[in-house]
BADREN-646025 format. One record per residue: residue number from 0; residue in one letter; y, z, x of N, C-alpha, C in turn. Coordinates in Angstrom, 2 decimals, padded with zeros to 5 digits. Atoms other than C-alpha are relative to their C-alpha. Layout:
<nodes>
NODE   resi   resn    nnorth       nup     neast   canorth      caup    caeast    cnorth       cup     ceast
NODE    NUM      A         Y         Z         X         Y         Z         X         Y         Z         X
...
</nodes>
This chain:
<nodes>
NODE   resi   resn    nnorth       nup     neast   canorth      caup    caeast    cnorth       cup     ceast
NODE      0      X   -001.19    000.00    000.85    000.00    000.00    000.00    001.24    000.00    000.89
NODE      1      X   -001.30    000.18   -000.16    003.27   -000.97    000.79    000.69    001.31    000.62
NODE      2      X   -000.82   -001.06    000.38    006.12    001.57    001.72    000.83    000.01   -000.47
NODE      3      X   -001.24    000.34    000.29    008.58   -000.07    000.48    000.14    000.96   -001.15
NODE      4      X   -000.26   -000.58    001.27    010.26    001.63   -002.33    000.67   -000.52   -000.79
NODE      5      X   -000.63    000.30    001.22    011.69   -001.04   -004.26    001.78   -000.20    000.61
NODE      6      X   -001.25   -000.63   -000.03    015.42   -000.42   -002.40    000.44   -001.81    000.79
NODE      7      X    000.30    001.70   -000.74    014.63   -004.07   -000.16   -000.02   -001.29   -001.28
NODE      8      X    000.13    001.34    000.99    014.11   -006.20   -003.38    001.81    000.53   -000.99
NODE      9      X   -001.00   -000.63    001.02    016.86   -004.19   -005.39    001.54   -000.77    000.62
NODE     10      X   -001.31    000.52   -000.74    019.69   -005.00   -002.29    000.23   -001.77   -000.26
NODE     11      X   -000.36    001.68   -000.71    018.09   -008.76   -001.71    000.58   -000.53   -002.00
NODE     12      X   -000.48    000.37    001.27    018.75   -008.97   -005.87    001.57    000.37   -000.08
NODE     13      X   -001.28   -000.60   -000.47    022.08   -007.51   -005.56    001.03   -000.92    000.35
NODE     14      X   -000.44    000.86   -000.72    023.15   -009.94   -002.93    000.21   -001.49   -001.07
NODE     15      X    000.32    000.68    000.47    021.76   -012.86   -004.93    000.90   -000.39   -001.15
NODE     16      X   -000.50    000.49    000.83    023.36   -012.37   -007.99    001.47    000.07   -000.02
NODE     17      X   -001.81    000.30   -000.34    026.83   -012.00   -006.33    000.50   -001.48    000.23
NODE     18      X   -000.18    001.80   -000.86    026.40   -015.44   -004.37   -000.18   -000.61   -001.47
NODE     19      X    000.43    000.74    001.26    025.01   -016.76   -008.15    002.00    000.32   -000.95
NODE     20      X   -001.05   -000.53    000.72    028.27   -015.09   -009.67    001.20   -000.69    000.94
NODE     21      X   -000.92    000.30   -000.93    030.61   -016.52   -006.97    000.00   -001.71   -000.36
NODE     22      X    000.33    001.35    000.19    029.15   -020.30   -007.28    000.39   -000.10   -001.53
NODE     23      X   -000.64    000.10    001.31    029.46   -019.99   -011.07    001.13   -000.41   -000.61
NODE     24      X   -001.41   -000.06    000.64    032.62   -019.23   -011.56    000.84   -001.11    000.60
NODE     25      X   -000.70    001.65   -000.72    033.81   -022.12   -008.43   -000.85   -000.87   -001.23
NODE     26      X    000.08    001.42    000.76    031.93   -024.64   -010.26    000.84    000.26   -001.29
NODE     27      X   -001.01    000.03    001.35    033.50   -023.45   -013.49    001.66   -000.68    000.19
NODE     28      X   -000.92    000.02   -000.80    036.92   -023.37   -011.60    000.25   -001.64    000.23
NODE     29      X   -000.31    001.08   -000.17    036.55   -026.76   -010.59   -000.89   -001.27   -000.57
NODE     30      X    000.96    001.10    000.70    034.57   -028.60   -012.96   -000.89   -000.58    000.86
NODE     31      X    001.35    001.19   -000.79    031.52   -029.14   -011.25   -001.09    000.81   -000.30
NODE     32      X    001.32   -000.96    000.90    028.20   -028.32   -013.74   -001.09    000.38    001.06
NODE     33      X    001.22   -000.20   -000.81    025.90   -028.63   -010.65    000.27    001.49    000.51
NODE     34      X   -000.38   -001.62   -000.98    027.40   -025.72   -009.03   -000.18    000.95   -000.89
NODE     35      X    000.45   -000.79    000.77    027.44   -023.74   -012.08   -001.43   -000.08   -000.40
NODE     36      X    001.54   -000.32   -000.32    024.05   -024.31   -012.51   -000.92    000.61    000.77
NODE     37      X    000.44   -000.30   -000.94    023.21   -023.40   -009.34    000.51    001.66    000.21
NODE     38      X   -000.68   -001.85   -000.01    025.17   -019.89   -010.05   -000.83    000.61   -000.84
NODE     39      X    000.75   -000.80    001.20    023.40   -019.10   -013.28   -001.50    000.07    000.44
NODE     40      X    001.14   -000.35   -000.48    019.92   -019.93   -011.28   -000.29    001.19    000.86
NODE     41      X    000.07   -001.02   -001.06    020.85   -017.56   -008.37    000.06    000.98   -000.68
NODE     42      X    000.14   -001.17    000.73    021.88   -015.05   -011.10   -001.51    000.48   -000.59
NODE     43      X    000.98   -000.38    001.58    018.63   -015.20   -013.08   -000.98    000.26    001.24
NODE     44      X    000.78   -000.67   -001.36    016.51   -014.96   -009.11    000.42    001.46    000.55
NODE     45      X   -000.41   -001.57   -000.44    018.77   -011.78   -008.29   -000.32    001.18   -001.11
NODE     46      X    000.48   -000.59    000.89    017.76   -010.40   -011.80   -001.55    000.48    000.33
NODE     47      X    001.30   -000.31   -000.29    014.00   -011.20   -010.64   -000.37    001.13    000.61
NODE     48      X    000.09   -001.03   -001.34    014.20   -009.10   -007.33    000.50    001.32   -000.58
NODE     49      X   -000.63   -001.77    000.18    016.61   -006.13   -008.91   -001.47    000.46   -000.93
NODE     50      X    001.19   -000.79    001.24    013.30   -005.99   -011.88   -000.99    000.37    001.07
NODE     51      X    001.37   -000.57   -001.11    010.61   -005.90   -008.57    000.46    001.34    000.40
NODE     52      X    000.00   -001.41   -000.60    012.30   -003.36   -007.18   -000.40    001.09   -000.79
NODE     53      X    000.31   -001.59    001.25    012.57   -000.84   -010.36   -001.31   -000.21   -000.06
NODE     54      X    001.53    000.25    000.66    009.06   -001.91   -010.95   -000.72    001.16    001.33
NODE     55      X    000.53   -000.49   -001.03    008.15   -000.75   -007.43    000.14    001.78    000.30
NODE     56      X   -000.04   -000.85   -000.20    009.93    002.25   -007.52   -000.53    000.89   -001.21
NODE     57      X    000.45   -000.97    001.21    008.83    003.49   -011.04   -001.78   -000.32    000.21
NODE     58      X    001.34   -000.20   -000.75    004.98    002.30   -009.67   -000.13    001.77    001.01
NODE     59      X   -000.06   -000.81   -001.53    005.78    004.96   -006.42    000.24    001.12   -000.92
NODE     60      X   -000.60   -001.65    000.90    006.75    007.95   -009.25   -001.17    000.37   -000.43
</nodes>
């Protein structure tokens, strides 16, 4: 078993859905759908990672 506790997926989600939240709003900003697309995907991957983590750490309780 792992040691992680969940705190490694929680940050790399974290990260993720800032960069997703950042791209978003430029493509919004400057009319360009690809980019917003590419924000709302990174958001919905940083969602993935923040749910592994809680998962991991409410597993470890």
């Amino acid at each position: 078993m792992s040691k992680d506790n969940g705190m490694k997926d929680k940050l790399k989600g974290a990260a993720k859905k800032a960069e997703g939240e950042v791209k978003e709003k430029t493509g919004r900003a400057t009319d360009n759908p690809d980019m917003q697309r590419d924000g709302l995907k990174d958001k919905g991957e940083g969602k993935v990672h923040e749910t592994v983590g809680e998962a991991k750490d409410d597993h470890r309780r």
